[in-house]
SELOVEX-61524 format. One record per residue (C-alpha): x, y, z; residue in three letters; residue number from 1. Coordinates in steps of 0.05 Angstrom, whole numbers, plus 5000, padded with zeros to 4 digits. Layout:
BEGIN
     px     py     pz     r     k
      X      Y      Z   ALA   NUM
...
// end
This chain:
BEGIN
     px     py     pz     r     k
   6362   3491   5439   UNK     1
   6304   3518   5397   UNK     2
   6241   3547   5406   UNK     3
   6177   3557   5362   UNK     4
   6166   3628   5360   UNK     5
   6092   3651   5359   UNK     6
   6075   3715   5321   UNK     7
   6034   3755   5353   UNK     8
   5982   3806   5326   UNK     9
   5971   3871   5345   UNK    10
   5894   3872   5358   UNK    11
   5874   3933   5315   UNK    12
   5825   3987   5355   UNK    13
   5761   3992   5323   UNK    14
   5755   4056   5281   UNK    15
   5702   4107   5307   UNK    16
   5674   4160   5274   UNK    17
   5691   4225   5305   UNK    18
   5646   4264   5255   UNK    19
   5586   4238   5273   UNK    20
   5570   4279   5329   UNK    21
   5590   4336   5285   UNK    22
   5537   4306   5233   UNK    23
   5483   4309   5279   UNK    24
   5437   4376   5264   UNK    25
   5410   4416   5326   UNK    26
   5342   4419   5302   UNK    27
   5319   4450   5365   UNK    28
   5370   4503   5347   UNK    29
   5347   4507   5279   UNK    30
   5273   4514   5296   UNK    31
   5289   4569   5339   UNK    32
   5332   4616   5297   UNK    33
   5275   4603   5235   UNK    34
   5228   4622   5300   UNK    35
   5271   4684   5321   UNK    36
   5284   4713   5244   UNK    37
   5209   4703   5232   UNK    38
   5191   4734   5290   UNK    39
   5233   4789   5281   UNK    40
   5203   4806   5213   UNK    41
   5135   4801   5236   UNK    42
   5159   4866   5286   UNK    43
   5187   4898   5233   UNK    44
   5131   4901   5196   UNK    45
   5085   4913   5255   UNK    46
   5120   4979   5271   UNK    47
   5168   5003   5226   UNK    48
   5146   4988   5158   UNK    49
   5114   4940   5108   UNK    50
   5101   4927   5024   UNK    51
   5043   4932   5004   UNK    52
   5006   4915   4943   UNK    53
   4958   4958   4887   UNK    54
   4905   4910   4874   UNK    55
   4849   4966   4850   UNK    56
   4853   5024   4795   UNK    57
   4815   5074   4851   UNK    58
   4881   5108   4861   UNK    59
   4891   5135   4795   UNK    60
   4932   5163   4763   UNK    61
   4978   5169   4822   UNK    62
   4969   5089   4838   UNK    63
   4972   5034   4779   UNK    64
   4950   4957   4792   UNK    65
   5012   4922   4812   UNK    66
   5044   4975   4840   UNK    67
   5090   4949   4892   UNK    68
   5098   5006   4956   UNK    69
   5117   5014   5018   UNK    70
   5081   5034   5079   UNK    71
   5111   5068   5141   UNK    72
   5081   5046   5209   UNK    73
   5106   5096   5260   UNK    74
   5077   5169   5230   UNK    75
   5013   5157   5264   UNK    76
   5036   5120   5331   UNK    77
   5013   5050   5336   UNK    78
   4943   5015   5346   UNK    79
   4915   4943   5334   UNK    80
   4910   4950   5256   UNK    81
   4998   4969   5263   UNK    82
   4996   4891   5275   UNK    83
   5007   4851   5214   UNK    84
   4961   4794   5181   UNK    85
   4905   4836   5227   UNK    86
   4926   4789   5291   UNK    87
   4911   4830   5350   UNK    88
   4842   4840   5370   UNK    89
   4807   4911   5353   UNK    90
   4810   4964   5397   UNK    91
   4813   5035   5403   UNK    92
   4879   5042   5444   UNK    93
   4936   5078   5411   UNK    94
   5006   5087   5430   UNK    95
   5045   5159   5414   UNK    96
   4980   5184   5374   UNK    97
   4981   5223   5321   UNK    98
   4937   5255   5273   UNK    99
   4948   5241   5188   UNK   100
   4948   5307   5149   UNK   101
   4911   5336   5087   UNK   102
   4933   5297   5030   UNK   103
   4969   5241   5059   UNK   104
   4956   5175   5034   UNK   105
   4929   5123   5095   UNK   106
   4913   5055   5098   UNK   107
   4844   5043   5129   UNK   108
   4822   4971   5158   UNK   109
   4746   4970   5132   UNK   110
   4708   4975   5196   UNK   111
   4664   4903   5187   UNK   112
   4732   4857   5159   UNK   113
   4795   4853   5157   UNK   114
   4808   4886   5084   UNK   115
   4869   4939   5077   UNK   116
   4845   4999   5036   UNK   117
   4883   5052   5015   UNK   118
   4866   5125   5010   UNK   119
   4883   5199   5013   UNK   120
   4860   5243   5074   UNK   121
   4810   5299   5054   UNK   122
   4785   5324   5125   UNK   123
   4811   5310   5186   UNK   124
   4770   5316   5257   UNK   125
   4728   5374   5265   UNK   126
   4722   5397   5196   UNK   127
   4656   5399   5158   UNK   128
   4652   5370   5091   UNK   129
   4607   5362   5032   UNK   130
   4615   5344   4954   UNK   131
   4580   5379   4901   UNK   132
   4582   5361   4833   UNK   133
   4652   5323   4843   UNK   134
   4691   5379   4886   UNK   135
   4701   5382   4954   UNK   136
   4661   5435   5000   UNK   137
   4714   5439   5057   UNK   138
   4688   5479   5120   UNK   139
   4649   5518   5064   UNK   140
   4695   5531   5023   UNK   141
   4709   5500   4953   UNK   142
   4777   5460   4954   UNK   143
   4813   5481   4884   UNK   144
   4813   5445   4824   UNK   145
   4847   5457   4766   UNK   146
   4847   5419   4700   UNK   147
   4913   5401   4673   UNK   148
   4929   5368   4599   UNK   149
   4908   5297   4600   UNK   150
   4951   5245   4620   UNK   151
   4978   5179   4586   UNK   152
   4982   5122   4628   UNK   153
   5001   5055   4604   UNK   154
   4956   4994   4571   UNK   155
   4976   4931   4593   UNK   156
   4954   4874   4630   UNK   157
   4942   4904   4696   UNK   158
   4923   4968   4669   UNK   159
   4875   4955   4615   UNK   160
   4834   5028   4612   UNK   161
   4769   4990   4607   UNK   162
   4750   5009   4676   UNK   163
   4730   5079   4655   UNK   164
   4680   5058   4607   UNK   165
   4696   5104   4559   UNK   166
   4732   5073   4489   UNK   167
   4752   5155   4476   UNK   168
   4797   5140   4530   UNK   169
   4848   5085   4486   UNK   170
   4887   5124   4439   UNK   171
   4950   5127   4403   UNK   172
   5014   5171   4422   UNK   173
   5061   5197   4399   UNK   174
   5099   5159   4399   UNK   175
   5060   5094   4367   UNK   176
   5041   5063   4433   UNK   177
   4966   5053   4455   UNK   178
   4957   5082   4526   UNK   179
   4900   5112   4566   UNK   180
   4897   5186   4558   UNK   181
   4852   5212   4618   UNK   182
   4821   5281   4637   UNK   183
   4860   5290   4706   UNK   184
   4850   5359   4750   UNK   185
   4903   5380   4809   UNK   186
   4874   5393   4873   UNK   187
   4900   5426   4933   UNK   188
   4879   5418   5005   UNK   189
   4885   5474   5051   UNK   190
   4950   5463   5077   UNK   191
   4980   5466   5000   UNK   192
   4979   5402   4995   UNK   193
   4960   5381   4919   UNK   194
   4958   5315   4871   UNK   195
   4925   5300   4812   UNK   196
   4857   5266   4813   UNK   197
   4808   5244   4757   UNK   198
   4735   5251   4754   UNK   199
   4717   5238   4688   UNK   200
   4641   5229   4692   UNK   201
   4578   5248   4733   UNK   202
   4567   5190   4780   UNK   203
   4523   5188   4847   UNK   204
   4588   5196   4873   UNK   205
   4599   5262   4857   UNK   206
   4549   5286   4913   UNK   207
   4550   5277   4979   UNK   208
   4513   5315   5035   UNK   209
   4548   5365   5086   UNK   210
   4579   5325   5148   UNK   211
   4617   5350   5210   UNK   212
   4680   5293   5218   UNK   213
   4673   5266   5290   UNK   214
   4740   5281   5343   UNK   215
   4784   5218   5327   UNK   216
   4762   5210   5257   UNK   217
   4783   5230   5187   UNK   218
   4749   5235   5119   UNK   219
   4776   5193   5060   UNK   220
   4776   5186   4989   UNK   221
   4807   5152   4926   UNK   222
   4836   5204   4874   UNK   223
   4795   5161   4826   UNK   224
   4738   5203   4840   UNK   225
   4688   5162   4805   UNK   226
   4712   5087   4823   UNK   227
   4730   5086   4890   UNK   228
   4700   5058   4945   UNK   229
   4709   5109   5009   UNK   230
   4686   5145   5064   UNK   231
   4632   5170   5015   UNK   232
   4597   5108   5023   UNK   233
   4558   5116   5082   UNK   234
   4512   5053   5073   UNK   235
   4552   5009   5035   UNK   236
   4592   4956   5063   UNK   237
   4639   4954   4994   UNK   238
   4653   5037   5020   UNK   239
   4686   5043   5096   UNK   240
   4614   5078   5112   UNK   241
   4633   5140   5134   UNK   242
   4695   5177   5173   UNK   243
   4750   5127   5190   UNK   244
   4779   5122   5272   UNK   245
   4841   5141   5274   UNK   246
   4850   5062   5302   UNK   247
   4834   5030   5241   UNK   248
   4894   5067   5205   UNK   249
   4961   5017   5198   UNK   250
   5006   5065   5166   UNK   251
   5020   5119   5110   UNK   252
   5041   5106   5044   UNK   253
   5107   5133   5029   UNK   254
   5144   5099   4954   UNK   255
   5136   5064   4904   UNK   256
   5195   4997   4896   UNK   257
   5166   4973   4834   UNK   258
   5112   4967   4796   UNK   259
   5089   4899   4748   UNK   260
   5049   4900   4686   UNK   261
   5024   4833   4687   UNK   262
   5057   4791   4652   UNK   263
   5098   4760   4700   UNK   264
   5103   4686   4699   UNK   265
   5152   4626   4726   UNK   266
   5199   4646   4665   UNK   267
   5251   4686   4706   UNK   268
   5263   4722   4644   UNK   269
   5187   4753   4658   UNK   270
   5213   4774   4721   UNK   271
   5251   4833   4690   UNK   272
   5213   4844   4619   UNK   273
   5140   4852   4671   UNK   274
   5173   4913   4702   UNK   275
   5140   4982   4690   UNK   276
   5196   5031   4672   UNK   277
   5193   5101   4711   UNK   278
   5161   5078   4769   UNK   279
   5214   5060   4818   UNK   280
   5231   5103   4887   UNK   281
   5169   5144   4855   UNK   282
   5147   5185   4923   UNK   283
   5077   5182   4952   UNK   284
   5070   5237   4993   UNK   285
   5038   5300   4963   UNK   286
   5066   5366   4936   UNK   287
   5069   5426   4977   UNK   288
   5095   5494   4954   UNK   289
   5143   5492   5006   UNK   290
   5170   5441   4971   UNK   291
   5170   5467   4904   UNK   292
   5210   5529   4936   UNK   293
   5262   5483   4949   UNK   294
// end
């Protein structure tokens, strides 16, 4: 007896693809850690500290253009200009208050816009001040200057000397290199505080009628002493027209990171040849002979 014998075929399972789910992204997930990291940033910035950029020569010579810093925003407490990219609504509230001293180096919020200046504290509230022929009258008395030998700063793209108006100015060093060689004096505030300042010329600057500073306020001015735009500037919205709130300070200034001549381009290899040498970790917070002591 015989039989056909059918073969039979296994039907084979259709393959599925296990990794797809694992392909999938969680863009949900994605969104919100971007979200979260941003966000965390944004507080870090708002109250603990922030970079900040040079953009103006009215600092000098303690400043340069393109000098990269970084301000501290706890020394003074907290108020609506603590809040980066200017986003909370102005106000006079402030949280754990605290008063700036002589000679440290704010950032004011111009009182009519949202522009960041930066500048050292000459008076603080209650104090009656007036400049005469460049120097400071402070509560009547004459704040200190002495002149020191003229300093060399560098001649580059960001710094090109012309602002001073004065072709004496652009000379040659010692060395062979052309720099800026400017008449600088060192003053010193009343708690011994003291930084060098130029005031190279006789500007309309250079005097300013006696003024009592208001409770809250404080008095401020760029160690450029004849191109700076300050507290001096009682009718001009390009000054911050008179004593700044204590509100409208974000922070103090406290280093320098780096500083950038210039010449920095999409050439990574700029990236590195564009950096100032010297200025690095360079502190911003003034001398006191306590200090020096040490």
């Amino acid at each position: 007896m015989s039989s056909d014998t059918a073969a039979v075929t296994e039907p084979t399972p259709e393959k599925t693809d296990t990794n797809d789910d694992d392909k999938k992204v969680d863009w949900l997930a994605e969104i919100r850690g971007l979200a979260l990291m941003l966000l965390a940033v944004f507080a870090f910035h708002s109250f603990v500290a922030k970079p900040f950029y040079i953009p103006s020569e009215s600092m000098l010579p303690n400043m340069l253009v393109g000098d990269r810093l970084v301000v501290s925003k706890y020394p003074y407490g907290w108020n609506w200009s603590s809040v980066s990219f200017h986003l909370a609504p102005r106000g006079d509230w402030r949280v754990a208050p605290a008063t700036p001293e002589y000679g440290d180096i704010v950032i004011p919020v111009h009182p009519e816009r949202d522009e960041d200046y930066i500048k050292r504290v000459v008076a603080l509230p209650g104090d009656s001040i007036a400049v005469r022929n460049g120097q400071i009258i402070l509560n009547g008395e004459p704040v200190p200057q002495e002149a020191e030998p003229p300093l060399d700063l560098p001649i580059d793209a960001n710094s090109t000397c012309r602002g001073f108006d004065d072709p004496s100015f652009i000379v040659t060093n010692d060395k062979g290199a052309t720099v800026c060689r400017v008449p600088v004096y060192r003053e010193t505030l009343p708690n011994g505080a003291n930084y060098l300042v130029i005031d190279h010329t006789n500007s309309w600057l250079d005097d300013f009628d006696e003024m009592t500073i208001p409770e809250g306020h404080v008095f401020v001015m760029g160690d450029n002493r004849d191109h700076s735009s300050d507290s001096r500037e009682l009718n001009s919205s390009r000054g911050l027209l008179g004593p700044v709130p204590l509100e409208n300070i974000g922070g103090r200034a406290e280093f320098i990171t780096f500083s950038l001549d210039g010449t920095t381009t999409l050439n990574p290899v700029t990236w590195f040849t564009s950096l100032r040498e010297g200025r690095a970790w360079t502190t911003l917070r003034p001398s006191k002979p306590s200090e020096k002591a040490q």
